[in-house]
C-alpha positions as CSV (number, residue, x, y, z in Angstrom):
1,X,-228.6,-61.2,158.9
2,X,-229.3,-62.5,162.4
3,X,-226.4,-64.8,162.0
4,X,-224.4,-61.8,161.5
5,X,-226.2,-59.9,164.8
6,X,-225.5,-62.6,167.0
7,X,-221.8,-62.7,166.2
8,X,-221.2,-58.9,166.4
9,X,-223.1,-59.0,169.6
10,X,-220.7,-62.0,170.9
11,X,-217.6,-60.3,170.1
12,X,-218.6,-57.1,171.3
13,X,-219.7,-59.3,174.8
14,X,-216.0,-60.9,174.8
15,X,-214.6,-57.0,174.7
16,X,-216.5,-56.0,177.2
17,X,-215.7,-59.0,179.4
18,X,-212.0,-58.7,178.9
19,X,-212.3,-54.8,179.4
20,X,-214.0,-55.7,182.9
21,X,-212.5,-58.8,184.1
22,X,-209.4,-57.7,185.8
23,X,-205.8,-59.4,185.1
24,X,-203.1,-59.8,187.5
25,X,-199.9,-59.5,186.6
26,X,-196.6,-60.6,188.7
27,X,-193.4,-59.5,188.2
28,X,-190.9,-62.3,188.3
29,X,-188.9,-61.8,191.4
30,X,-185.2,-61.3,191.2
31,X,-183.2,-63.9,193.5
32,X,-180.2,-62.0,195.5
33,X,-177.6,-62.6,194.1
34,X,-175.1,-63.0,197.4
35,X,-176.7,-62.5,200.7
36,X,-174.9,-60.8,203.3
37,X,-175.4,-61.1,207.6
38,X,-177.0,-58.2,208.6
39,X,-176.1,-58.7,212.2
40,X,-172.3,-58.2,211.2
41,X,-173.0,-55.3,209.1
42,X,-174.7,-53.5,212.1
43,X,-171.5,-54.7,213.9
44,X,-169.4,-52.8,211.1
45,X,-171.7,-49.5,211.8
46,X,-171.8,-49.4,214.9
47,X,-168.0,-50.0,215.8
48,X,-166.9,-47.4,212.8
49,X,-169.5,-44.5,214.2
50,X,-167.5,-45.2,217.6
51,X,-164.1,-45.0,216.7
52,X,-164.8,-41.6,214.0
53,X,-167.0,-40.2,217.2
54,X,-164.7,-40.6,219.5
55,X,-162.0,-38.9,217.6
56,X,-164.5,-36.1,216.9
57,X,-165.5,-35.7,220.0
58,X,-162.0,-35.8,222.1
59,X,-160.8,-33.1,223.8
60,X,-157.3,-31.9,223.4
61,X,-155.4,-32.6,226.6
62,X,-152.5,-30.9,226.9
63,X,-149.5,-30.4,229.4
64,X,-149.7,-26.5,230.2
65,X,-147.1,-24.1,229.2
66,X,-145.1,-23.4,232.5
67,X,-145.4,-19.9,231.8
68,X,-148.9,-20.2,233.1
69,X,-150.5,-22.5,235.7
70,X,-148.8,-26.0,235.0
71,X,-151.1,-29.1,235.2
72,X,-153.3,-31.0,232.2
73,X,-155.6,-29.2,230.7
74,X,-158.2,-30.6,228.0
75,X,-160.3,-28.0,225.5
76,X,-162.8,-28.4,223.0
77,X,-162.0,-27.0,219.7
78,X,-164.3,-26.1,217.1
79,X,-161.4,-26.1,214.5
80,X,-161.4,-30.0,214.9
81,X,-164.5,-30.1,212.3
82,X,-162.0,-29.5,210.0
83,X,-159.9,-32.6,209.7
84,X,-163.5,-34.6,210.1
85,X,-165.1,-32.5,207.5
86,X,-161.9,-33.4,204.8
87,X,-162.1,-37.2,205.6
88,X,-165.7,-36.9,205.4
89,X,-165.4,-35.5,202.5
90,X,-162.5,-38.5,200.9
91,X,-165.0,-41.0,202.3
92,X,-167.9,-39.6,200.0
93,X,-165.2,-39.6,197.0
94,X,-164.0,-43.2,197.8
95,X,-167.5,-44.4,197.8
96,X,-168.8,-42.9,195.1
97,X,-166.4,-41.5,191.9
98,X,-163.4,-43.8,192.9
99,X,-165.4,-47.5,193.5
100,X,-167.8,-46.9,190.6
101,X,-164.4,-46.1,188.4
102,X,-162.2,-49.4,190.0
103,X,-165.1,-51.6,189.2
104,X,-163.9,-54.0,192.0
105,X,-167.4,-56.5,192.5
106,X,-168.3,-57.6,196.5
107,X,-167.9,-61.3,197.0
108,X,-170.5,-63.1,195.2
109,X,-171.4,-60.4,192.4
110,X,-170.2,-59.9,189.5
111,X,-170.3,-57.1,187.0
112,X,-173.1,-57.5,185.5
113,X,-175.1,-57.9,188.3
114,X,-173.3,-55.0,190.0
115,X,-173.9,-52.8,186.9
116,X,-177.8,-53.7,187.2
117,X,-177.6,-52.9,190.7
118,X,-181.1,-54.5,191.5
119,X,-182.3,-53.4,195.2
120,X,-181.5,-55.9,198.1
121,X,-179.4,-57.8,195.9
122,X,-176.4,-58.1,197.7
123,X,-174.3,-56.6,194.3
124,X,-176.2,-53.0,194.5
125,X,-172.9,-51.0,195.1
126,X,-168.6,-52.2,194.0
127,X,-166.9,-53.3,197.4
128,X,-163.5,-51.7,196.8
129,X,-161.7,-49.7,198.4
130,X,-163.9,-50.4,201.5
131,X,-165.9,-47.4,202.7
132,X,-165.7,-48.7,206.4
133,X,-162.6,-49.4,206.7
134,X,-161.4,-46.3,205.3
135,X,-163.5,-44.1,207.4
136,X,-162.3,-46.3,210.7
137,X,-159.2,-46.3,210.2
138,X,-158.7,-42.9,208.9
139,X,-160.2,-41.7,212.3
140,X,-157.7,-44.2,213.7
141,X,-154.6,-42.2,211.7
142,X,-156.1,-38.8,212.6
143,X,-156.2,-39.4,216.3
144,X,-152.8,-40.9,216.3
145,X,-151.6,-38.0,214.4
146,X,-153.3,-35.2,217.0
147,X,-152.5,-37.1,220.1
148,X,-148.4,-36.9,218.4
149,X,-148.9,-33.3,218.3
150,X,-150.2,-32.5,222.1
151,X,-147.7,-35.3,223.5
152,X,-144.6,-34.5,221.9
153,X,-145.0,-30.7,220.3
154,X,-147.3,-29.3,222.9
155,X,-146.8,-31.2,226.0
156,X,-142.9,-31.4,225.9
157,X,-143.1,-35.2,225.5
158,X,-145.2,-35.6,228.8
159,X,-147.9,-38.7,228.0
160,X,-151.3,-38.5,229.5
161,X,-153.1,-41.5,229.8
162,X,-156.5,-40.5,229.0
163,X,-155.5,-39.3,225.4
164,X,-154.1,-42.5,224.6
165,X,-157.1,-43.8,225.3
166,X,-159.4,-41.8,223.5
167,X,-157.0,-40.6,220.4
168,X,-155.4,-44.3,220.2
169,X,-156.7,-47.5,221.7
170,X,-160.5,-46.8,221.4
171,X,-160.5,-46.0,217.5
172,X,-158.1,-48.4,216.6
173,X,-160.0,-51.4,218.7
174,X,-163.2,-49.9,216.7
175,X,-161.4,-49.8,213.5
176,X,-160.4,-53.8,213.8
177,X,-164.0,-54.4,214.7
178,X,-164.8,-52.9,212.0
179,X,-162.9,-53.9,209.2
180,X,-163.2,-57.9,210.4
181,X,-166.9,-57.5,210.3
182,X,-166.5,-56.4,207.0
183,X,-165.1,-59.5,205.8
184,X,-166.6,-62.1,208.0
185,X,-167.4,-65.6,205.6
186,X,-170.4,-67.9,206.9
187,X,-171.5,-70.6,205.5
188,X,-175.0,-69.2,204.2
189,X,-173.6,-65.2,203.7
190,X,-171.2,-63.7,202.0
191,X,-168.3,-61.3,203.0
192,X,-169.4,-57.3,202.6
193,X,-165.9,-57.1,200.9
194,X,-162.8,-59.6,200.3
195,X,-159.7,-58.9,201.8
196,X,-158.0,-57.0,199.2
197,X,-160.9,-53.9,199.6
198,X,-160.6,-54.1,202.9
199,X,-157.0,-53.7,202.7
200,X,-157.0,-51.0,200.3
201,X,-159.7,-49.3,202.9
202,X,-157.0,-49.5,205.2
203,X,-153.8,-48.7,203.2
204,X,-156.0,-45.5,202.1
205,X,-157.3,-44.5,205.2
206,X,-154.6,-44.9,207.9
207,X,-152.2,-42.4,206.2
208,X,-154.1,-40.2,205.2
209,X,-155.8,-39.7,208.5
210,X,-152.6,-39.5,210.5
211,X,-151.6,-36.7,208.0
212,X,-154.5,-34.9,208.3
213,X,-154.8,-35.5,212.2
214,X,-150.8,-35.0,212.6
215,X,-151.1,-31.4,210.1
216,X,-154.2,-30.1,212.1
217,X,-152.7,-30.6,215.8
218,X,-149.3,-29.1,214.9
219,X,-151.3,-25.7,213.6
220,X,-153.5,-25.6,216.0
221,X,-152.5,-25.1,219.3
222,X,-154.7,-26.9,222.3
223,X,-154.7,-23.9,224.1
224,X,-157.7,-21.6,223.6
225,X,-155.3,-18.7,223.4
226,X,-157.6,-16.8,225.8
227,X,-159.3,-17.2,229.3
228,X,-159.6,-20.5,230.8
229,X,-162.7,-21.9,228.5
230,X,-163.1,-25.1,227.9
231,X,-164.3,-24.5,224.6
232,X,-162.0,-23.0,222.0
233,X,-163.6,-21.0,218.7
């Protein structure tokens, strides 16, 4: 009988030390799977908010109508939120529904590891067509398109320096930028995307944002229509 004590009264000690003594655990970490320069992608963000800013942001300049006082003129319109909000919009799309349904993998992932998408991984998101470049070089097209509608629609072919600048030179230096930071190989990172995706960024985004840019400056007139504001509604 005390044989049988002692070993109930053992067992129900090694319970109570296993209830009590704690356990730790550790996950087993998950390697990444391609590792990418962060410096370039900052590069890539900063260079595509310039050139899609600057587009946004540029005033239509303008030749005036001799009917009134003759001379440049630049106005703010609100209307240009609409070409920015439908590439916007095509960027979202691209990114999401149309990369997840191409299934093109970033260098260095495949699709398995793409499919897990584990965080920091390198493989979280599919690399094609490339969001970046399409949104810089979309920009790009649309402010090629708009400065082809004040220069030779509303301007009677007279070329103003300053929209070059701002509708042409400055996106499409950004959009380069942007594009070859994209797909920059070193030696201990991998490309964001190969040059395929960053082609088909391109291919997308260039066209499409010269006919939205080249659509919205033809129907809308740079002219506020009314007064002399700077700012058009």
């Amino acid at each position: 009988m005390r044989g049988r004590t002692s070993f109930i009264v053992a067992g129900a000690l090694a319970a109570l030390g296993a209830v009590i003594v704690p356990r730790t655990a550790h996950a087993q970490a998950v390697p990444q799977t391609a590792p990418r320069d962060g410096t370039w992608e900052i590069v890539s963000h900063i260079s595509m908010a310039i050139g899609a800013g600057t587009v946004s942001l540029m005033p239509r300049i303008y030749y005036n109508d001799p009917e009134a006082t003759v001379g440049w003129k630049a106005r703010w319109h609100v209307s240009q939120l609409a070409p920015v909000l439908l590439l916007t919009t095509a960027a979202f799309v691209i990114d999401g529904p149309i990369k997840d349904a191409i299934q093109s993998t970033r260098p260095g992932c495949s699709l398995d590891t793409t499919l897990v998408r584990f965080p920091h991984s390198g493989c979280e998101t599919f690399g094609g067509p490339s969001t970046h470049s399409f949104v810089a070089w979309s920009a790009s097209g649309a402010g090629l398109g708009i400065w082809v509608a004040d220069t030779f629609i509303h301007s009677d072919a007279n070329v103003h320096a300053g929209s070059i600048i701002g509708n042409i030179v400055v996106p499409t230096v950004a959009a380069v930028f942007t594009s070859l930071a994209r797909g920059i190989d070193t030696s201990a990172a991998d490309p964001f995307e190969n040059a395929g995706q960053i082609g088909a960024g391109v291919a997308v985004g260039l066209p499409l944002g010269f006919l939205t840019g080249l659509a919205y400056g033809v129907l809308a007139k740079p002219n506020c229509g009314y007064g002399n504001n700077l700012f058009c509604w």
